[in-house]
N, C-alpha and C positions, 0 to 999 in steps of 0.2 A: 844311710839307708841300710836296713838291715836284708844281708847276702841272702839272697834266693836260696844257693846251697844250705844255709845253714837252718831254713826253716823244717823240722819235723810235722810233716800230715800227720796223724793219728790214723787207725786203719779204718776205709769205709766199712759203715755195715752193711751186709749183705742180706738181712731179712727181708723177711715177703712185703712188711710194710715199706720197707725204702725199695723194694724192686718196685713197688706199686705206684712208686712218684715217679718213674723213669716212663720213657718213654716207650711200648703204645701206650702206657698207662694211663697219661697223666690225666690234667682238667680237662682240657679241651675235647680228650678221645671221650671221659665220663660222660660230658654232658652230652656227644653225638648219640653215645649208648643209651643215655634215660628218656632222651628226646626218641630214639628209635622202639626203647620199650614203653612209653606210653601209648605210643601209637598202639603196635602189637595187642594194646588193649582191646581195642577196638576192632579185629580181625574178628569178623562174620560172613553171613550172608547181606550184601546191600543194594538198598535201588541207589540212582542215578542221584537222588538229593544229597544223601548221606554221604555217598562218597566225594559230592562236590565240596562238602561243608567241610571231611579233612582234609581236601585239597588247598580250600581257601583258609583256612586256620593252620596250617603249614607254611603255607607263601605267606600270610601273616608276621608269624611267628618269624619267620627267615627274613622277611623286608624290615619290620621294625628293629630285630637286635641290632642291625647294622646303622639304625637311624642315629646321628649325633647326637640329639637330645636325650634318648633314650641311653646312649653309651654315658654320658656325661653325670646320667642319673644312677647308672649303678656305681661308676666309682664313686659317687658322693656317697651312697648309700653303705658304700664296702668301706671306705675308707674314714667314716665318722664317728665310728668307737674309741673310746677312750684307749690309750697306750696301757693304761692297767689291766686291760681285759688280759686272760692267759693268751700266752703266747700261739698254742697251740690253731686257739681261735683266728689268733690276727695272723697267723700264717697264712690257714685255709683261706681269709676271707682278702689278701694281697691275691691270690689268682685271679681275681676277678678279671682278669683282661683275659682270661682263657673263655670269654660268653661266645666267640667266636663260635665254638663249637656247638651252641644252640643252632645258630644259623647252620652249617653243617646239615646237621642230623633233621632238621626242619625243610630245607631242599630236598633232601635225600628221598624224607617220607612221604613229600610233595608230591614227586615226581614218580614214588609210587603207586601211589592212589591213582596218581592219574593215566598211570597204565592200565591198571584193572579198572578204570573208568572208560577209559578209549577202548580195553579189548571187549566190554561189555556192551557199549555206546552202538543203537538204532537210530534211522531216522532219515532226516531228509540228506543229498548232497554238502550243502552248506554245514549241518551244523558238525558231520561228519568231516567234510574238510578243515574245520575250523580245528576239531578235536585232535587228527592227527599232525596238522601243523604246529599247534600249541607240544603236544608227545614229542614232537624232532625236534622242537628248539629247547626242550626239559629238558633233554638227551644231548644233546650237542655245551648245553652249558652243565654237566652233572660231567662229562669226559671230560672237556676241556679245564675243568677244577681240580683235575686230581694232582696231588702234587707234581710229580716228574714233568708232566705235559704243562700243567704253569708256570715253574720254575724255566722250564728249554724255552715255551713261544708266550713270555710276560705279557707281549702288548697283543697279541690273539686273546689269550684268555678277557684282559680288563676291555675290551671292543665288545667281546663275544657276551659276555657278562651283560655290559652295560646296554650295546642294541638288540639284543637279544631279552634281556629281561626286560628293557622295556617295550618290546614284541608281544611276548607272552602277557601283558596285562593287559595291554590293546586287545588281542586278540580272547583273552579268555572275557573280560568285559562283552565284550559281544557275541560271546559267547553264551555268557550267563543273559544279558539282555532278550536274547533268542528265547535259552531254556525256562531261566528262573530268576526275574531280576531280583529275589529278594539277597542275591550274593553281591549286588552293585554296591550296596553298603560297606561292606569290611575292604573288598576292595578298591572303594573312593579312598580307606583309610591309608590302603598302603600307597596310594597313588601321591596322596598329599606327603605322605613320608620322603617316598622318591624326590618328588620335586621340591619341597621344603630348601635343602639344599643348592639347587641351580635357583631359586628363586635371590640368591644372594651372590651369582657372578656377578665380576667383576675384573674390571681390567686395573693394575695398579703401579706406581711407578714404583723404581725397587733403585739402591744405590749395591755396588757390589766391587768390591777389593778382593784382590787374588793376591795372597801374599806368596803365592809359588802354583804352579801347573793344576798342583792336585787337588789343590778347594777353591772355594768361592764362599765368602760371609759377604750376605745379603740383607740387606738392611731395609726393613719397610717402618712406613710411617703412615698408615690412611685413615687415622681411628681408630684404630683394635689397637689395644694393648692386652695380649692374651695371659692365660695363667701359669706358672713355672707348671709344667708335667704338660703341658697341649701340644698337639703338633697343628699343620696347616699343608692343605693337598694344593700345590702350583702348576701349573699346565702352561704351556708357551702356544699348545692347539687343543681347546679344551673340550670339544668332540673327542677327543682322538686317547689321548693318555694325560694321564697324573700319577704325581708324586707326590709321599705324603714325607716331611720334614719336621722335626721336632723344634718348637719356636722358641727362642732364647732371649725373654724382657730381661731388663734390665731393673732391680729394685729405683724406683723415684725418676726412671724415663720412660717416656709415651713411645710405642713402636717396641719393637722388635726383630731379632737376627733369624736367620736360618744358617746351619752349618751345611755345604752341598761337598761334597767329594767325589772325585772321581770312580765311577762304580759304574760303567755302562757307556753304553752309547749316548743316552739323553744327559748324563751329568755332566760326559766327558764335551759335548756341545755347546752346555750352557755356560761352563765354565771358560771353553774359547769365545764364544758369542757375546760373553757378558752382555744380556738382553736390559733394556730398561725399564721396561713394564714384564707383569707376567698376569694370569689369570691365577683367580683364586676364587675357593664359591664355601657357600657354609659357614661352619663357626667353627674355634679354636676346639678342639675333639681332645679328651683323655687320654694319655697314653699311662704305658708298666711303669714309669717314674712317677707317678703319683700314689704308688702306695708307699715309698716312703716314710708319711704321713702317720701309716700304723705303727710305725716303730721308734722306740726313742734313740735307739744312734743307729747309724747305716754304713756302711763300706760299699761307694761306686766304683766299678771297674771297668772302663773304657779301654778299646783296643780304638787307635786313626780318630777317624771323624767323629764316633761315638760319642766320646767329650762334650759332643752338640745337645745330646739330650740330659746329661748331665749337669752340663752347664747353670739353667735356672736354678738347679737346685741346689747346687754349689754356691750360686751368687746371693739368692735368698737367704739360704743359712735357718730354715725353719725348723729344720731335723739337723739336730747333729750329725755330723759326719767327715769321711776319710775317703781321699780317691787314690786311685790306683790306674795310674795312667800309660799305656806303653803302645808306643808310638814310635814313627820314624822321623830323628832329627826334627824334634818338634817346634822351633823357635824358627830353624826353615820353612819347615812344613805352612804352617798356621800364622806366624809372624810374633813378633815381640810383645806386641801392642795383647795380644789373645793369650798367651803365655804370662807374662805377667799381669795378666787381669786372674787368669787361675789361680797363682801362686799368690796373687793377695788377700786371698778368703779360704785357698789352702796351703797354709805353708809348711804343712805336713806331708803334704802331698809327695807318692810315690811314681817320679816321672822315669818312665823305662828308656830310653835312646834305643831301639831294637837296631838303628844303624849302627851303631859303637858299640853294644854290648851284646847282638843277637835277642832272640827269641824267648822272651820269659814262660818259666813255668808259673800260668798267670793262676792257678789253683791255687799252689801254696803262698804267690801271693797275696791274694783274699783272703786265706785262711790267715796267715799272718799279722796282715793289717786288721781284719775284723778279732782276732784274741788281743793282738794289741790297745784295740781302741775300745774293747770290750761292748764291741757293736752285736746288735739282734739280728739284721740279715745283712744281705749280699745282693747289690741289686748290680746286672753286668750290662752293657751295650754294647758291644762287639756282632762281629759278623755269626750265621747261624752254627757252625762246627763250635768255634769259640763258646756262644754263649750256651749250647746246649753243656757243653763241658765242664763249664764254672759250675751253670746252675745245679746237674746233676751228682756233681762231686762233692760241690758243698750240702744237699741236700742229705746223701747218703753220710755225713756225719751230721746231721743233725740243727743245721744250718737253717735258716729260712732263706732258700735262693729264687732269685727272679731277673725273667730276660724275655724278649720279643721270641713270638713262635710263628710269624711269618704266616697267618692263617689267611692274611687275607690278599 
């Protein structure tokens, strides 16, 4: 394996167009921004209809992008160009997992209208109480999303989100019922969205090996056999919290893996618990691994558990590619049996021991492996400092880089 020391970076650029992929730049903040200036379009004088209608075509906007069907439809759509198209194009169009920030900027605008709705808003007691109760739980889920306050209280936010927004549709539903039923319509439509998903819990039997303290590969079989790049939300209290896990088929077996690692309170549980059932609702959902797809070779760079989302696509073998692995004591870690299933579809593969050899500078390993392998991007799974660092260094030389931005 060729010595970390010995790889030359080239120097990043520093123009305004690569300052502009960094972050507050990137996709995700763009599209809050063009979601919040189309609104701005619409900034007049309004009655009570008007401002209901971009209240409800915001909540729209903000309940469907999150809907699976609908996520599953844009990666198809991002992701079905020819590898000949320029590069430059199938760069832009691998962000596609940054739609996140529609929803964003679609709450955001929601929540404004329906201030200037509420501070405008006559009438009787009821429809009054109704309007400012709907305003304190827009307000209460618009804080409790900002990053810092989601990141400190996780399972506040995903409660307050979930019983809360579905509050607010109860609530504004009978609300519009009072004022104007002709908004029951768009919002029957997000309601069907919502629940689309819980229409498909389910409780499921799971098989689960811990080859050391710090993971759990779990193993389900109930039907689904999902597609390399999906992940799957599991719950052990499925009121309460979910977790979303990248699923790992197997080419030519039915069922599928989940890699779990210790990362928390709920992981570090399950993994003592070793539960036999778990809940699961919805379909196999798109993840940043399936742009892949646009490109004709690829360099994966996993830090630990990461390797999970990797995995499929390692085992597939549909995009060329090269991984970049660094890890602790990984044959410990993960077991034999998972180590040598890696190393048999990449035996090129750059495994780090960070126990034995310290800390890689995982930059210019990408860079490395991707000149070597004469690959088009850099796709990373690692934790958030990590992957913002591959993705951003590699981009600032000219790279096509891609990693999870934790939006939701």
């Amino acid at each position: 394996m060729t010595s970390v020391h010995a790889v030359q970076l080239p120097p990043a650029d520093r123009s305004w167009r690569t300052v502009l992929r960094r972050r507050p730049f990137h996709h995700h903040n763009r599209l809050v921004a063009a979601v919040v200036l189309a609104n701005l379009c619409f900034v007049g004088s309004f009655d009570a209809d008007r401002l209901t209608a971009l209240v409800v075509a915001n909540l729209t906007l903000a309940a469907l992008i999150r809907q699976q069907l609908v996520i599953n439809l844009l990666f198809r759509l991002a992701t079905s160009v020819p590898t000949h198209w320029p590069l430059k194009v199938r760069w832009t169009l691998g962000k596609v997992y940054h739609f996140g920030g529609l929803h964003v900027g679609a709450a955001i605008c929601a929540t404004a209208w329906f201030l200037v709705l509420a501070t405008t808003t006559t009438g009787p007691p009821l429809v009054l109480a109704l309007t400012w109760t709907i305003m304190a739980l827009l307000g209460a889920l618009i804080v409790l999303a900002l990053p810092r306050l989601r990141a400190k209280h996780h399972d506040l936010f995903e409660r307050t989100h979930r019983f809360g927004g579905w509050s607010v549709l109860v609530l504004f539903g009978v609300l519009s019922a009072v004022q104007n039923p002709v908004f029951l319509w768009p919002l029957a439509l997000v309601v069907a969205s919502v629940a689309l998903p819980w229409l498909r819990l389910r409780r499921v039997p799971v098989h689960i090996v811990s080859p050391s303290p710090h993971v759990a590969l779990v193993s389900f079989d109930h039907g689904v056999t999902p597609f390399a790049g999906s992940s799957t939300t599991v719950s052990r209290n499925p009121l309460l919290e979910w977790h979303s896990f990248a699923n790992v088929p197997a080419p030519g077996r039915s069922g599928f893996r989940l890699t779990i690692s210790r990362a928390g309170d709920w992981t570090a549980k399950f993994i003592a618990d070793q539960p036999s059932h778990v809940w699961v609702k919805g379909i196999p959902t798109a993840g940043v691994g399936n742009i892949d797809k646009l490109f004709t070779r690829v360099v994966w760079v996993a830090t630990g558990s990461g390797i999970g989302p990797c995995l499929p696509h390692l085992l597939a073998g549909d995009t060329p590619s090269v991984l970049v692995w660094s890890t602790r004591n990984p044959r410990r870690t993960y077991g034999d049996a998972l180590v040598d299933e890696i190393l048999g579809v990449q035996p090129d593969a750059v495994v780090w021991d960070t126990e034995s050899r310290g800390k890689p500078d995982l930059v210019a390993l990408a860079y490395d492996a991707w000149k070597r392998f004469d690959a088009e991007a850099v796709i990373c799974i690692s934790n958030k400092p990590t992957t913002w660092q591959v993705v951003e260094e590699m981009e600032s030389r000219g790279i096509p880089a891609y990693g999870a931005i934790w939006d939701s």
